[in-house]
C-alpha atoms as a printed R data frame, in Angstrom:
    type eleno elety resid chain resno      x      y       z
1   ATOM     1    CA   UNK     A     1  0.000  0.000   0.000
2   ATOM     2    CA   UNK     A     2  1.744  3.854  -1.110
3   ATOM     3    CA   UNK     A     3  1.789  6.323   1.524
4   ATOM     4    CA   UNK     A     4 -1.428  9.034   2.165
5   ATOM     5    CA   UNK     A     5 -2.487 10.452  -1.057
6   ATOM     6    CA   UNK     A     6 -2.585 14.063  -1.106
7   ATOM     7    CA   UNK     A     7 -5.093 16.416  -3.398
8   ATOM     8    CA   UNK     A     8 -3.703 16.531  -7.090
9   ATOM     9    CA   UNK     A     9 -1.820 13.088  -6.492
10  ATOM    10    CA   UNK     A    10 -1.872 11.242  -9.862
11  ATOM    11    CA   UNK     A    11 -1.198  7.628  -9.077
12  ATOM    12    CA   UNK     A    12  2.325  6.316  -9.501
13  ATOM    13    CA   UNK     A    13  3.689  9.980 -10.456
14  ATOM    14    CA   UNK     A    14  6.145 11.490  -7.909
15  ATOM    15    CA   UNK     A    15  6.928 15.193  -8.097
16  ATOM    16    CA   UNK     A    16  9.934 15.474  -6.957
17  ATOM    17    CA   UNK     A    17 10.868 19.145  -4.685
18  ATOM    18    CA   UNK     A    18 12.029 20.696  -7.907
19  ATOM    19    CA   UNK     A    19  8.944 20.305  -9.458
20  ATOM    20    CA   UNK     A    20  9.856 17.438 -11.951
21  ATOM    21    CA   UNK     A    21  7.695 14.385 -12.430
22  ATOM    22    CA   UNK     A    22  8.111 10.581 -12.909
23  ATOM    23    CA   UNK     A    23  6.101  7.981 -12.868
24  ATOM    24    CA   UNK     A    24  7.076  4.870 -10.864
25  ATOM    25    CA   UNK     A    25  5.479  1.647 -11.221
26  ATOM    26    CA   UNK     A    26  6.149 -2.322 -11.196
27  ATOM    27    CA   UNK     A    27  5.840 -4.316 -14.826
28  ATOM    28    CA   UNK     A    28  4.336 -7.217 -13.091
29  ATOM    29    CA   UNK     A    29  1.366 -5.912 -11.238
30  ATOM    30    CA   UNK     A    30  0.804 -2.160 -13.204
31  ATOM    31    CA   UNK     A    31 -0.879 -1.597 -16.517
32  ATOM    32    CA   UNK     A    32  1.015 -0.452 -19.362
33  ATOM    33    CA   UNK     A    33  0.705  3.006 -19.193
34  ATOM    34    CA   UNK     A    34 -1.423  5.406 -21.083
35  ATOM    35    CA   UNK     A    35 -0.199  7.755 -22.014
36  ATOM    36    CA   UNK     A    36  3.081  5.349 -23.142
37  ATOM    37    CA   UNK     A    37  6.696  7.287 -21.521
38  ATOM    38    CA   UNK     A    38  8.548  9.229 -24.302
39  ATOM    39    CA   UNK     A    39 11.456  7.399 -22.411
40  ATOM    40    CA   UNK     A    40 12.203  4.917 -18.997
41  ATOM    41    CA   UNK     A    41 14.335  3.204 -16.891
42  ATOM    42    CA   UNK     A    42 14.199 -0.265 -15.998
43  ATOM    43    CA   UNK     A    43 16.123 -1.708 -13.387
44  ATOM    44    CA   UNK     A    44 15.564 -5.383 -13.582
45  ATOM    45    CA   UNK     A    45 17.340 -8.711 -14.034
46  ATOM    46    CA   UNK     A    46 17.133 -9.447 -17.250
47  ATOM    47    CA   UNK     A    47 16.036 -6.796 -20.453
48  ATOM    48    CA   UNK     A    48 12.339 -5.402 -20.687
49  ATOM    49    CA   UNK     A    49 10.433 -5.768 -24.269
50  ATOM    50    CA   UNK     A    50  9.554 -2.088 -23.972
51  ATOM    51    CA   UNK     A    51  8.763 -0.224 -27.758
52  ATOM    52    CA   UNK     A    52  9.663  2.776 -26.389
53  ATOM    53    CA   UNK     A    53 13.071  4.736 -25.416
54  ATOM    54    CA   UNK     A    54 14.287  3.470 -22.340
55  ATOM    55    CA   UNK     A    55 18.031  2.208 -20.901
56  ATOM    56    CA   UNK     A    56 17.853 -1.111 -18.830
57  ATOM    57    CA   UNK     A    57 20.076 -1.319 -15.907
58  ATOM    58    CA   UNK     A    58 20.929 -4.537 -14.665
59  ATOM    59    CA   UNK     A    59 19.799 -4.699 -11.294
60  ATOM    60    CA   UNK     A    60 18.440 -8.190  -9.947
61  ATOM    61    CA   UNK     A    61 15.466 -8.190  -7.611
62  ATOM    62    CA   UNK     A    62 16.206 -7.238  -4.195
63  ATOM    63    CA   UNK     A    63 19.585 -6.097  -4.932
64  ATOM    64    CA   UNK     A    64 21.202 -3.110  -6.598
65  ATOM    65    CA   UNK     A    65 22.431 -2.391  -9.706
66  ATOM    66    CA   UNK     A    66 25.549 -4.563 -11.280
67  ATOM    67    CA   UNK     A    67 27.090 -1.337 -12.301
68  ATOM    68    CA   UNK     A    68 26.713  1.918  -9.949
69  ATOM    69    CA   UNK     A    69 28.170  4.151 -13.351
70  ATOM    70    CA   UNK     A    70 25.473  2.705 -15.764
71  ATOM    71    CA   UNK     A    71 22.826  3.279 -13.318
72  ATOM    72    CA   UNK     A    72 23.902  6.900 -11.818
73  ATOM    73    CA   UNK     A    73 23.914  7.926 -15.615
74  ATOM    74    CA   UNK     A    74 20.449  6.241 -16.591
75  ATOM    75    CA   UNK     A    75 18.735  7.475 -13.284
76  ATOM    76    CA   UNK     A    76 20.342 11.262 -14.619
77  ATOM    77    CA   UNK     A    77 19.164 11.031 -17.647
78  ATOM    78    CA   UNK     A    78 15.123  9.992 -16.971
79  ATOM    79    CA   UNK     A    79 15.961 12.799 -14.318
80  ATOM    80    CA   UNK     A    80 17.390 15.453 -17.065
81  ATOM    81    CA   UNK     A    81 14.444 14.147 -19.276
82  ATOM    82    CA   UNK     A    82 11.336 14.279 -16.733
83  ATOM    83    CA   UNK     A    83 11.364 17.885 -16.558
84  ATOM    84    CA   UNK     A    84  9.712 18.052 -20.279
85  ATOM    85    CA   UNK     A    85  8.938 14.927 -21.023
86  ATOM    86    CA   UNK     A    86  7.014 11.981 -19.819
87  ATOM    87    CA   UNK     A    87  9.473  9.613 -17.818
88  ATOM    88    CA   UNK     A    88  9.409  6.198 -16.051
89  ATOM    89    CA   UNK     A    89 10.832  4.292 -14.201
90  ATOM    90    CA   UNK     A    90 10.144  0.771 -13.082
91  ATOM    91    CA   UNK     A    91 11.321 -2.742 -11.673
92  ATOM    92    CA   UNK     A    92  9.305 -5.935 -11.340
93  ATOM    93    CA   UNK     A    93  6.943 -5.094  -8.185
94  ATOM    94    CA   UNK     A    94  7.680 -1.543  -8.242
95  ATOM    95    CA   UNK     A    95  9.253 -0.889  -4.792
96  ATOM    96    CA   UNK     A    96 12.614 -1.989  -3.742
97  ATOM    97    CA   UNK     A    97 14.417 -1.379  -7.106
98  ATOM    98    CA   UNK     A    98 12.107  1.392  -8.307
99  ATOM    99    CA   UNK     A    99 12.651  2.918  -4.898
100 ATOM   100    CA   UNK     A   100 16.324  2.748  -5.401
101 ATOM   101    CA   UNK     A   101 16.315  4.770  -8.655
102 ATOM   102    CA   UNK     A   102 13.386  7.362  -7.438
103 ATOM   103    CA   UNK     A   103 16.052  7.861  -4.144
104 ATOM   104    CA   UNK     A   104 18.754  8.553  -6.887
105 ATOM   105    CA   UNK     A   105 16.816 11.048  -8.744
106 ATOM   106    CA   UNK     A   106 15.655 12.703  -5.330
107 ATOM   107    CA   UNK     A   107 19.094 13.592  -4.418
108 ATOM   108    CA   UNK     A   108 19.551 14.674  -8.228
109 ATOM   109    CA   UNK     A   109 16.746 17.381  -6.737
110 ATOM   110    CA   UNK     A   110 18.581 18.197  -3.745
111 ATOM   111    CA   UNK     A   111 17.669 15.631  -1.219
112 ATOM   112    CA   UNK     A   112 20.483 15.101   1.081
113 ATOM   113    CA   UNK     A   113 21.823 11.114   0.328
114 ATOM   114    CA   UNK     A   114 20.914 10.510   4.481
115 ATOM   115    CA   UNK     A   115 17.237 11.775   3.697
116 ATOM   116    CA   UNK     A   116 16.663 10.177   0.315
117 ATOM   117    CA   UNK     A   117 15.067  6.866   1.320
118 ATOM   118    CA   UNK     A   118 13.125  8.388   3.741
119 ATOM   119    CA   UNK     A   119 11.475 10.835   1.212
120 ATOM   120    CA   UNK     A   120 10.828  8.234  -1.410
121 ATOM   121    CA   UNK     A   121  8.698  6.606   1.565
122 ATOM   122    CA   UNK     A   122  6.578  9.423   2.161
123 ATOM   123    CA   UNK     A   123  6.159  9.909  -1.694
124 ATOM   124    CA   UNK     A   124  6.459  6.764  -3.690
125 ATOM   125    CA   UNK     A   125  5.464  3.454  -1.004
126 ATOM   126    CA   UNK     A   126  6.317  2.820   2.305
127 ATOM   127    CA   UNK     A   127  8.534  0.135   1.935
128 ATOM   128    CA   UNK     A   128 10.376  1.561  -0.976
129 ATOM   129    CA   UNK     A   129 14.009  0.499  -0.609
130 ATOM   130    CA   UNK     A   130 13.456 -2.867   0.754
131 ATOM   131    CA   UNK     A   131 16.744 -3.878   1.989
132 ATOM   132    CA   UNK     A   132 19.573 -2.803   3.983
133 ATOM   133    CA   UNK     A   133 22.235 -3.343   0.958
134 ATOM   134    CA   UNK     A   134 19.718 -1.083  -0.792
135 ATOM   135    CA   UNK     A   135 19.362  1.409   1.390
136 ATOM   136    CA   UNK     A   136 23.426  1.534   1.804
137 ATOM   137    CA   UNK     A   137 23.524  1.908  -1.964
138 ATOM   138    CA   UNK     A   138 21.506  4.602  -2.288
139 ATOM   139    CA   UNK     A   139 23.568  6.882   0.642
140 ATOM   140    CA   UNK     A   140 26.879  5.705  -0.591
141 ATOM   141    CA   UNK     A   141 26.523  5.669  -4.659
142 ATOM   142    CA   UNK     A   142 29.295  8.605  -6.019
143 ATOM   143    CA   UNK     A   143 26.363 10.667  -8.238
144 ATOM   144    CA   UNK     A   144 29.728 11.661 -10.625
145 ATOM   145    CA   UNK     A   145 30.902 15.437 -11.259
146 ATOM   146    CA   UNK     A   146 28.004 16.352 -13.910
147 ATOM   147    CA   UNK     A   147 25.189 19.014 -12.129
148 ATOM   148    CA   UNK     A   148 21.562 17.500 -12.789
149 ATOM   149    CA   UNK     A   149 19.982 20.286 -15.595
């Protein structure tokens, strides 16, 4: 179950504190969406069959990503994209993974690294983030030397 709704909450999109949007949701249980992303980010074992743009980051469930570089630079870019175009990003059930990436793009917006899981939480599910090598990842993953746009 997600966190309280709040009035103008669209289902599955999280607004992020700069203002930026992305919707968050898990392949196995969510309909495809409608409108389809212009582009998304899957972080999942194996490749998606998704038609449209996306970047697939190895990530098996319940673990993080096999490479912290490929991921840091797919989360930036849905991040970079979201703020004019319609962005996803997703996993299998749509928390622990998908949590991982939304905690990544909140600290692209300015959420301190300590505060990023907790946010997601409040915004996304309550158990976003599932495990403790998770939450570790997300504090601890080097977000490189480019500023977010």
């Amino acid at each position: 179950m997600a966190g309280p709704r709040r009035p103008g909450d669209v289902a599955g999109v999280v607004t992020f504190p700069d203002g930026r949007s992305v919707r968050a949701r898990g392949l196995r249980r969510d309909p495809a969406p409608d409108p389809a992303p212009t582009f998304g980010v899957y972080l999942l074992g194996a490749p998606p069959d998704i038609a449209w743009d996306h970047r697939w980051v190895r990530c098996p469930d319940f673990r993080t990503p096999t490479s912290d570089a490929e991921a840091v630079d797919a989360l930036r870019e849905a991040y970079e994209r979201c703020a004019v175009e319609v962005v996803e990003v997703a996993c299998g059930g749509g928390i622990g993974r998908t949590g991982c990436g939304l905690a990544v793009m909140a600290r692209f917006a300015g959420i301190p690294a300590d505060d990023a899981v907790a946010w997601v939480r409040a915004h996304h599910h309550r158990r976003a983030v599932e495990t403790p090598w998770q939450r570790r990842w997300v504090r601890q993953v080097a977000l490189g030397s480019a500023a977010p746009m």
